[in-house]
VOBA-1610 file (N, C-alpha, C; in pm, whole numbers, padded with zeros to 5 digits, always signed):
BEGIN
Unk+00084-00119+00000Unk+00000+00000+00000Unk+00087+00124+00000Unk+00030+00217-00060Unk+00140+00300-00068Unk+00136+00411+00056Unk+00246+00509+00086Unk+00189+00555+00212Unk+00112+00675+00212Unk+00037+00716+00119Unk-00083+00825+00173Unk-00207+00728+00135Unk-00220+00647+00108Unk-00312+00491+00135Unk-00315+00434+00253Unk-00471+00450+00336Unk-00405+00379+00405Unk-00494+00246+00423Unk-00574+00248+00328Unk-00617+00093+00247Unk-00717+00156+00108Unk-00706+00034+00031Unk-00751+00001-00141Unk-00909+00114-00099Unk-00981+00098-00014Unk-01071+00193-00001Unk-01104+00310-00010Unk-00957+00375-00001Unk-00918+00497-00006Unk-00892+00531-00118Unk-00839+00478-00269Unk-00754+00486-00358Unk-00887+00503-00469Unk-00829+00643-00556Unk-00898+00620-00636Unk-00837+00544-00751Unk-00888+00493-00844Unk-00797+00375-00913Unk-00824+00379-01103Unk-00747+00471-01171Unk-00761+00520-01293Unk-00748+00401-01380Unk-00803+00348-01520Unk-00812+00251-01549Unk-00834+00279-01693Unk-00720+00253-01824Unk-00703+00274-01920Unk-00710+00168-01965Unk-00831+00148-02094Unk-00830+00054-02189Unk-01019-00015-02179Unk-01075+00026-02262Unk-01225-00022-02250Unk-01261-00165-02328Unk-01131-00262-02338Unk-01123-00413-02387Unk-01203-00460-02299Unk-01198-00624-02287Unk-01236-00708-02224Unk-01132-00681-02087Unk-01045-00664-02074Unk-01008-00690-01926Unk-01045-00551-01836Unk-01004-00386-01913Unk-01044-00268-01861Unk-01186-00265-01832Unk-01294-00363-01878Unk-01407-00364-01844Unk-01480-00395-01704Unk-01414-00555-01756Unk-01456-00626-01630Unk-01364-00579-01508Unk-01216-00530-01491Unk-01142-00479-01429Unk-01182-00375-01354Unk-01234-00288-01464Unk-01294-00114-01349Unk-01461-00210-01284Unk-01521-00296-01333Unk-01609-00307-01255Unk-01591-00396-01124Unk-01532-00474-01120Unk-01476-00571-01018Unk-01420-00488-00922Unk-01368-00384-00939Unk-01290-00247-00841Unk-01426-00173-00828Unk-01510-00159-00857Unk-01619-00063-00795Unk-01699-00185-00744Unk-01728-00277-00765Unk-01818-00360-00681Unk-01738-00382-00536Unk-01612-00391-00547Unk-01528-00405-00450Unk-01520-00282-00341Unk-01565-00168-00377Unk-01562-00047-00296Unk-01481+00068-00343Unk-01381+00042-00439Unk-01274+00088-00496Unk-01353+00233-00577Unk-01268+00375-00575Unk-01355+00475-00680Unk-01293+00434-00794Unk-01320+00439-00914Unk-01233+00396-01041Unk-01243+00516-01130Unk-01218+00535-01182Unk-01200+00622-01319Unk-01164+00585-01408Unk-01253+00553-01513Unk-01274+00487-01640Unk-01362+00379-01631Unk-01358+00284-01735Unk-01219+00267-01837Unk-01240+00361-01914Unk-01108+00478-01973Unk-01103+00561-02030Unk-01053+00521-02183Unk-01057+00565-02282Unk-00983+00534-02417Unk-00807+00547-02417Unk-00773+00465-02472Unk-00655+00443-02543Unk-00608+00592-02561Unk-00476+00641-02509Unk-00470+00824-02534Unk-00541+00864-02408Unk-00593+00868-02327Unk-00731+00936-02248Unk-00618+00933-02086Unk-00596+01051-02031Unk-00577+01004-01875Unk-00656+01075-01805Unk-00659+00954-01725Unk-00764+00957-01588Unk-00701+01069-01479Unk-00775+01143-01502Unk-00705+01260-01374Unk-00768+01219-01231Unk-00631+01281-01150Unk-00633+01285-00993Unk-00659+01121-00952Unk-00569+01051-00978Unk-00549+00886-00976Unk-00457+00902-00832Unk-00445+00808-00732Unk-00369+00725-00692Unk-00267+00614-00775Unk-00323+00571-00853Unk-00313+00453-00902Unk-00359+00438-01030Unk-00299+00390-01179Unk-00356+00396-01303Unk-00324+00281-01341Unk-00404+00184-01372Unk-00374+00025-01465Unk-00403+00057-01638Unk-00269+00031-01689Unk-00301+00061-01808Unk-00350-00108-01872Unk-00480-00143-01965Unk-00539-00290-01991Unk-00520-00248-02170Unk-00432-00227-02188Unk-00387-00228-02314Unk-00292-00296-02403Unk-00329-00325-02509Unk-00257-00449-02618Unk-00075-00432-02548Unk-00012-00524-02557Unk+00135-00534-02485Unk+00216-00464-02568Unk+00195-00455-02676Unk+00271-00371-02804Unk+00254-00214-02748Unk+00141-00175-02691Unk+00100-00046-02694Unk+00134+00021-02524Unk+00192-00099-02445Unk+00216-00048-02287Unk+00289+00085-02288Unk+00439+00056-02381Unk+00539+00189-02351Unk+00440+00339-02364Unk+00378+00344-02511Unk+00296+00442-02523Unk+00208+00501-02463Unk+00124+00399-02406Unk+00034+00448-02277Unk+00133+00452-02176Unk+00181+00420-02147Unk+00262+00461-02010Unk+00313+00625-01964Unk+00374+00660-02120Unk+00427+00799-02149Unk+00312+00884-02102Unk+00223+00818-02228Unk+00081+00959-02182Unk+00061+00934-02075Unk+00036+00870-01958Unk-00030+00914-01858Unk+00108+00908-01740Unk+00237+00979-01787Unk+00369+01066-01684Unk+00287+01139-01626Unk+00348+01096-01466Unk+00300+01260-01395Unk+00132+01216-01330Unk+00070+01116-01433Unk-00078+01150-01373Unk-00042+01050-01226Unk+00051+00976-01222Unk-00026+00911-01054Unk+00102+00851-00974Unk+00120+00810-00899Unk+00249+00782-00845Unk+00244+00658-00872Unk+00137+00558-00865Unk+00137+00447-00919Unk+00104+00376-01029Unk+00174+00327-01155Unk+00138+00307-01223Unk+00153+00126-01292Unk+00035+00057-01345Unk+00053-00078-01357Unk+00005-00081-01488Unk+00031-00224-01567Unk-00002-00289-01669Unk-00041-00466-01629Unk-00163-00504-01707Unk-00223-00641-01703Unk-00138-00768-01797Unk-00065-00700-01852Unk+00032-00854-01942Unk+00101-00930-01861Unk+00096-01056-01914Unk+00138-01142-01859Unk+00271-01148-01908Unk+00292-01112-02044Unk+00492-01175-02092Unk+00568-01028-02051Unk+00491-00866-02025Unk+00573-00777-02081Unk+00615-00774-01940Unk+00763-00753-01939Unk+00817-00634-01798Unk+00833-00528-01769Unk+00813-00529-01649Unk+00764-00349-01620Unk+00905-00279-01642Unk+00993-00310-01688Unk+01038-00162-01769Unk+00956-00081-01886Unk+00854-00169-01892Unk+00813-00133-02010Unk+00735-00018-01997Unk+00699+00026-01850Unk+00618+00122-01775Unk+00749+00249-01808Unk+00824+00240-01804Unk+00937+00353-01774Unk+00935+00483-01745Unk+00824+00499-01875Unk+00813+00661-01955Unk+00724+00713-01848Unk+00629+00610-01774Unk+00536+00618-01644Unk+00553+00746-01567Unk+00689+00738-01537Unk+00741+00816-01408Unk+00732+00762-01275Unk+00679+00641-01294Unk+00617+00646-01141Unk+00612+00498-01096Unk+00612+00442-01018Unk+00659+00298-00915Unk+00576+00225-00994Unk+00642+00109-01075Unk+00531+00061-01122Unk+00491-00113-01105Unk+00427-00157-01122Unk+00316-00300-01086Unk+00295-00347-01225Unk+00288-00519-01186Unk+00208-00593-01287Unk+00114-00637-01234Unk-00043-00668-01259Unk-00118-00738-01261Unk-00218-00848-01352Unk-00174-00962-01387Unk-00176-01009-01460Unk-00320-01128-01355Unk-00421-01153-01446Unk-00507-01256-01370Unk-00525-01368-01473Unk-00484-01485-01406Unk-00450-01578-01455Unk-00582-01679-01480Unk-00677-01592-01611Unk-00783-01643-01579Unk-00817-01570-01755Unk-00920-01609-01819Unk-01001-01612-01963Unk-01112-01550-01920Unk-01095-01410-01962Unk-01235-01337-01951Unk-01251-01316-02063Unk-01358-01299-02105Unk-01438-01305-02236Unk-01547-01154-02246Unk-01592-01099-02351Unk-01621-01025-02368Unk-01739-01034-02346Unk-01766-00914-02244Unk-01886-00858-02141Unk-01900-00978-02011Unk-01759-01019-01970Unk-01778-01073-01858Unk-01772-00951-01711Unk-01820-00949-01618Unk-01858-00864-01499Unk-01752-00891-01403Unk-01783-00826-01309Unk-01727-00830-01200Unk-01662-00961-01139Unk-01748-01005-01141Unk-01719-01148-01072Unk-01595-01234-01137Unk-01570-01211-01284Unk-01420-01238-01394Unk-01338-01336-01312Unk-01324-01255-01204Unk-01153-01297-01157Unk-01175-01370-01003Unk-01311-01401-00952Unk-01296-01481-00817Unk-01243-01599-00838Unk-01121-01614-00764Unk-01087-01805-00721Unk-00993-01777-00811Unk-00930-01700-00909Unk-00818-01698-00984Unk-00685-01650-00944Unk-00613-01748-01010Unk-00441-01719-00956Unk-00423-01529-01019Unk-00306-01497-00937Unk-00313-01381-01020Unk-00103-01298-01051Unk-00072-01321-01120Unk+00077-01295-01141Unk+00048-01129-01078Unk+00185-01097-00989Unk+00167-00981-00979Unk+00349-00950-00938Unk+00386-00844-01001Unk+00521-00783-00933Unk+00524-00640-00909Unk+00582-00621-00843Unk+00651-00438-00804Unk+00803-00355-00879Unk+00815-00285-00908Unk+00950-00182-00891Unk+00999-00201-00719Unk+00929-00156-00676Unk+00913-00099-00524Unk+00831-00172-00423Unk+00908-00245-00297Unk+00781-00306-00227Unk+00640-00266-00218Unk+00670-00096-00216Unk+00554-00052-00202Unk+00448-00056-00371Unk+00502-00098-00478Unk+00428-00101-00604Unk+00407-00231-00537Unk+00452-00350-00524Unk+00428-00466-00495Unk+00342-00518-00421Unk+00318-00437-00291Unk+00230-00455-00202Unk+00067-00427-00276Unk+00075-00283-00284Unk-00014-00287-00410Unk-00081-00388-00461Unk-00017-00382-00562Unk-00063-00531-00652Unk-00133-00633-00603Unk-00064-00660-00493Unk-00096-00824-00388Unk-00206-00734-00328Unk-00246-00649-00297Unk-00382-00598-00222Unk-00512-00581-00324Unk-00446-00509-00391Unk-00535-00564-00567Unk-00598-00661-00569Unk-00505-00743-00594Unk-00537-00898-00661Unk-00644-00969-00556Unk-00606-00963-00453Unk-00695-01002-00303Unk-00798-00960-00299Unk-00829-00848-00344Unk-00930-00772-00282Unk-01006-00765-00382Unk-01011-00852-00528Unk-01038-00919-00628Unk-01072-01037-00583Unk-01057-01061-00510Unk-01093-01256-00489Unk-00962-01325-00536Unk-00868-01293-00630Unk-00796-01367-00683Unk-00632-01453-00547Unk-00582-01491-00564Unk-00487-01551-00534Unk-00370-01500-00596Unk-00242-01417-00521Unk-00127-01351-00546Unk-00027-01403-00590Unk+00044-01449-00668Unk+00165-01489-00638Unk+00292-01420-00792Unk+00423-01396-00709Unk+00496-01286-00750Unk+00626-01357-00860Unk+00632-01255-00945Unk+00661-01360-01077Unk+00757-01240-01162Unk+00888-01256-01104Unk+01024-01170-01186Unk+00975-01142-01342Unk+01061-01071-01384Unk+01093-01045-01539Unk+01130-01112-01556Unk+01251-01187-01557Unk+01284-01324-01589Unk+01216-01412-01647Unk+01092-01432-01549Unk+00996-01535-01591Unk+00843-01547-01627Unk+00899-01400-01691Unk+00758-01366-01734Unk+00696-01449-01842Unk+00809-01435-01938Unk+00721-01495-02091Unk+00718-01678-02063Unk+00818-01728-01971Unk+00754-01893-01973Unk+00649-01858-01859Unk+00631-01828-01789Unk+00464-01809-01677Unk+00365-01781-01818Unk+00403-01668-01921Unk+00279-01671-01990Unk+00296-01777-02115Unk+00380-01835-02145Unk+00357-01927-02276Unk+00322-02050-02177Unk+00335-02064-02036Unk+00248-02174-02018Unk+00118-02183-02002Unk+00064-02049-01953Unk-00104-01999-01981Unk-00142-01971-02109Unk-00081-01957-02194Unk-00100-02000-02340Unk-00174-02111-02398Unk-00048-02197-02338Unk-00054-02350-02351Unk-00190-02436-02263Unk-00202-02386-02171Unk-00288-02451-02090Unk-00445-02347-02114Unk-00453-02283-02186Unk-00564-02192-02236Unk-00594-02206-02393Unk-00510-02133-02428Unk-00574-02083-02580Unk-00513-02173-02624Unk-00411-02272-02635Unk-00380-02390-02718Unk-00521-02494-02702Unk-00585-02516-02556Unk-00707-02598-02560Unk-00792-02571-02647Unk-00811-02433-02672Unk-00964-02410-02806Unk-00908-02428-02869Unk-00749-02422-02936Unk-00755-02436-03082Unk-00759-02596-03108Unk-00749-02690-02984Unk-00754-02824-03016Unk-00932-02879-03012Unk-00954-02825-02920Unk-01127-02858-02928Unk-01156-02801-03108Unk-01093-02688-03109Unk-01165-02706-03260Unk-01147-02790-03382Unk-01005-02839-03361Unk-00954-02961-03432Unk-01121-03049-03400Unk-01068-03058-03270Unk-01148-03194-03233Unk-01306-03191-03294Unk-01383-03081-03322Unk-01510-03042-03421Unk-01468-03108-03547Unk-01344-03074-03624Unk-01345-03080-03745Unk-01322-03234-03771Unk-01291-03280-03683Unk-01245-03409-03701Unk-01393-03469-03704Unk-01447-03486-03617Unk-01584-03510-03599Unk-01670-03537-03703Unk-01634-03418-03795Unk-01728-03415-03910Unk-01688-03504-03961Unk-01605-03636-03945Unk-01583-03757-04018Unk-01720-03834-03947Unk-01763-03870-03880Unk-01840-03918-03800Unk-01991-03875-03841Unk-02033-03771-03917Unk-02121-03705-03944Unk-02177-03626-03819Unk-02119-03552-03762Unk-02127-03438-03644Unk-02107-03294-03709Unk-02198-03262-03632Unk-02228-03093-03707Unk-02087-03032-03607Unk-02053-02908-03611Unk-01985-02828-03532Unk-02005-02809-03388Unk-02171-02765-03384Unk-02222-02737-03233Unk-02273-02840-03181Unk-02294-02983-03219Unk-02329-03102-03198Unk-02218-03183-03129Unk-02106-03167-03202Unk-01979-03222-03149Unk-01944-03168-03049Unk-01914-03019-03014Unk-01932-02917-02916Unk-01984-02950-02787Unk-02113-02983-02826Unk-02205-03050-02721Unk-02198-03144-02683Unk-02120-03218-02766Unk-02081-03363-02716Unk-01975-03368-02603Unk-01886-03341-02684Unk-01708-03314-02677Unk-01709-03222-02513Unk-01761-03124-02495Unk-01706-03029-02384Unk-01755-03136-02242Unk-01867-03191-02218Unk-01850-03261-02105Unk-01761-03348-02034Unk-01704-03450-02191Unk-01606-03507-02145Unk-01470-03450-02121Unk-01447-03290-02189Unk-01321-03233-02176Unk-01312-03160-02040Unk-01452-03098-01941Unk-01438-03088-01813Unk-01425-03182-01744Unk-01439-03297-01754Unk-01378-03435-01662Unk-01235-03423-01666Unk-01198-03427-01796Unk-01069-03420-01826Unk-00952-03285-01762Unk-01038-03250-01720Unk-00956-03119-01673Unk-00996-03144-01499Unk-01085-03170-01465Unk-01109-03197-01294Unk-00988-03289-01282Unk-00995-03446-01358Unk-00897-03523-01357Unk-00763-03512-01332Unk-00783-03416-01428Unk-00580-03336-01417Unk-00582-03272-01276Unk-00668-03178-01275Unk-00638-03156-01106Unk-00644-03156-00996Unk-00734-03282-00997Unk-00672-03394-00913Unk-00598-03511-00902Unk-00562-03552-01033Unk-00470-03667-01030Unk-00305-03603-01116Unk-00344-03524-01172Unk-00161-03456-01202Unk-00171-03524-01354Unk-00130-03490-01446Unk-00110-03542-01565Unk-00077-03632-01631Unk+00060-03716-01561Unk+00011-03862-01526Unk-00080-03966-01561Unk-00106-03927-01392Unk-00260-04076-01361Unk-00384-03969-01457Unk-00418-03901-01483Unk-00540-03847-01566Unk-00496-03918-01725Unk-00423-03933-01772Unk-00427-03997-01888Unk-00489-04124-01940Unk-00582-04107-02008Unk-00641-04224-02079Unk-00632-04261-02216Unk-00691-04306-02273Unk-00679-04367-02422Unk-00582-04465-02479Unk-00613-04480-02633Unk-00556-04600-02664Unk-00374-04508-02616Unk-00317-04451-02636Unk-00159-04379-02649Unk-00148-04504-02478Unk-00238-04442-02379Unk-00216-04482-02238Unk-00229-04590-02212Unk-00281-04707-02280Unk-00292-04883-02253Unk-00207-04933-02380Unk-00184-04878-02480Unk-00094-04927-02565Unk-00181-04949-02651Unk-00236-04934-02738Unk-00383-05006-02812Unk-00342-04946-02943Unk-00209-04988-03048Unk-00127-04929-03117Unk-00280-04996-03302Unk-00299-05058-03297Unk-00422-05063-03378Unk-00542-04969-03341Unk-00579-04899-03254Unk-00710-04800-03245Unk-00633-04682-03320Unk-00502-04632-03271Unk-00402-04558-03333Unk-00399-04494-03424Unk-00370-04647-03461Unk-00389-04642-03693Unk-00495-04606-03713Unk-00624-04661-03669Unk-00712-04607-03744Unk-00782-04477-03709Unk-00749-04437-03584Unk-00751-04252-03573Unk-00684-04205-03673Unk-00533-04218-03699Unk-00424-04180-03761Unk-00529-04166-03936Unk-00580-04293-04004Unk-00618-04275-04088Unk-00698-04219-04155Unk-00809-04229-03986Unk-00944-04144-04025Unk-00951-03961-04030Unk-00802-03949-03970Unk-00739-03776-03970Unk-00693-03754-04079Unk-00629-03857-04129Unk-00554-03784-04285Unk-00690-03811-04375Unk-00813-03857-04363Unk-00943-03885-04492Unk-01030-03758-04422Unk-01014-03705-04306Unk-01119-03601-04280Unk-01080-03485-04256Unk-00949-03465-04256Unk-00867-03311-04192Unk-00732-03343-04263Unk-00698-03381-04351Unk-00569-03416-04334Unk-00425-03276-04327Unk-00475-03155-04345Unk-00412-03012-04257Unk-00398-03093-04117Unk-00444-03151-04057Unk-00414-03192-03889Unk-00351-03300-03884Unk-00300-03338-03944Unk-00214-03456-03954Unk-00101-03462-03871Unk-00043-03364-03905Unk+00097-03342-03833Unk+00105-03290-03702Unk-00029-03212-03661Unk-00046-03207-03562Unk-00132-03295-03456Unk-00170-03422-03530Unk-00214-03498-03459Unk-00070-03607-03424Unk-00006-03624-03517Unk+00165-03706-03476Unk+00223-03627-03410Unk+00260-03507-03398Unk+00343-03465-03280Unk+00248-03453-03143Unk+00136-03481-03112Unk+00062-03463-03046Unk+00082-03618-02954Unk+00063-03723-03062Unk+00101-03833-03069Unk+00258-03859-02989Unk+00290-03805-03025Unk+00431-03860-02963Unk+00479-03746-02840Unk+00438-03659-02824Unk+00426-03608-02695Unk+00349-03723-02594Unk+00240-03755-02622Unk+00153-03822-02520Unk+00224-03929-02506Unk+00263-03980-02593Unk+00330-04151-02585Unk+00485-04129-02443Unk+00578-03997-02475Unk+00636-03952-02380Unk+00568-03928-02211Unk+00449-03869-02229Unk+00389-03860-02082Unk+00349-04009-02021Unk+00306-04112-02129Unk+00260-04228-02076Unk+00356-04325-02051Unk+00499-04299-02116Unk+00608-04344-02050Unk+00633-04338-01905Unk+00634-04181-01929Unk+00636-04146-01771Unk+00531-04199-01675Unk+00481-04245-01713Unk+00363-04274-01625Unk+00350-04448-01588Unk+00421-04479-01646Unk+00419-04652-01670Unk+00579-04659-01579Unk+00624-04528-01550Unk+00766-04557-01492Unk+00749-04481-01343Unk+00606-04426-01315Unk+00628-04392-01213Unk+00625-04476-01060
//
């Protein structure tokens, strides 16, 4: 907290960028008690801030940062890969807050309860910040160098937006089967939330099933075949996919 704060209640909290995260972000801070200001436009500063989160594309942080010099002593950005040098032009102690969570457009307040949330400082006191933020969000804190920024975010990558682009494989494939898009969809997502409870509770490992995980090297082939007659663009990404898993089920037969 910083010291003419003498809690998040007090702070008014300036908030650049009217995307999906500046949305749900300034509202989650006013349901919370927080005054906010904004979300303002791209270019736009929030006058007489405590505190300014810029929720803008990672390409565009340095720039917003510049424009709003001078407006607040504290100043943060929501990316997960960029480091806060990237605040510089800021002037001012700056924070990451990154929530380790898929908000979607016109999600509310509620976005970020029960979610992990990456957060770092310049300054204990930017740091503290952050971690009072994130809390006072519902979310869960935990503090994450420059160093290790971009593998923290290419593994939320991986464990996020690599899943839709495979569920959508997994549609197209389907249509071998005679499955519509939103049919398969409907099919497909129940068993892929098992699949994900599974993982976290049994670790990646013991959650593995299928033919790759009992050895069933004939069901294989004829996945293998029925991908190159219905998608065959996914081919190659169904063999390296393939031989990743065959590696985890090693591991798993050796644990």
């Amino acid at each position: 907290m910083h010291p003419f704060m003498e809690s998040l209640s007090d702070a008014r909290v300036g908030v650049v960028g009217a995307g999906r995260i500046g949305t749900a972000l300034s509202s989650a801070l006013r349901a919370a008690g927080v005054e906010v200001v904004g979300p303002t436009g791209r270019g736009e500063v929030p006058g007489g801030c405590d505190a300014i989160v810029l929720c803008v594309p990672d390409a565009e942080i340095p720039a917003a940062a510049a424009t709003v010099a001078g407006a607040a002593p504290l100043v943060g950005h929501t990316s997960g890969a960029t480091p806060l040098e990237a605040l510089a032009e800021a002037h001012a102690e700056a924070f990451g807050l990154h929530p380790l969570q898929t908000v979607p457009a016109g999600a509310g307040g509620e976005a970020f309860q029960g979610a992990g949330c990456a957060v770092a400082g310049s300054t204990p006191v930017a740091l503290a910040f952050a971690v009072d933020l994130a809390r006072l969000l519902g979310m869960t804190p935990f503090e994450i160098d420059d160093e290790g920024r971009a593998a923290y975010h290419a593994a939320a990558s991986v464990a996020s937006n690599f899943l839709v682009t495979l569920e959508a494989a997994a549609e197209r494939i389907a249509a071998g089967a005679g499955l519509e898009p939103g049919e398969a969809r409907e099919l497909l997502v129940p068993l892929l939330r098992r699949t994900v409870e599974n993982l976290g509770e049994l670790g990646p490992e013991r959650a593995l099933t299928g033919p790759i995980a009992r050895g069933d090297e004939a069901t294989l082939e004829r996945q293998r075949r029925a991908v190159e007659e219905v998608a065959s663009d996914l081919l190659d990404l169904f063999d390296e996919l393939v031989r990743h898993t065959r590696s985890l089920a090693e591991a798993k037969s050796t644990a």
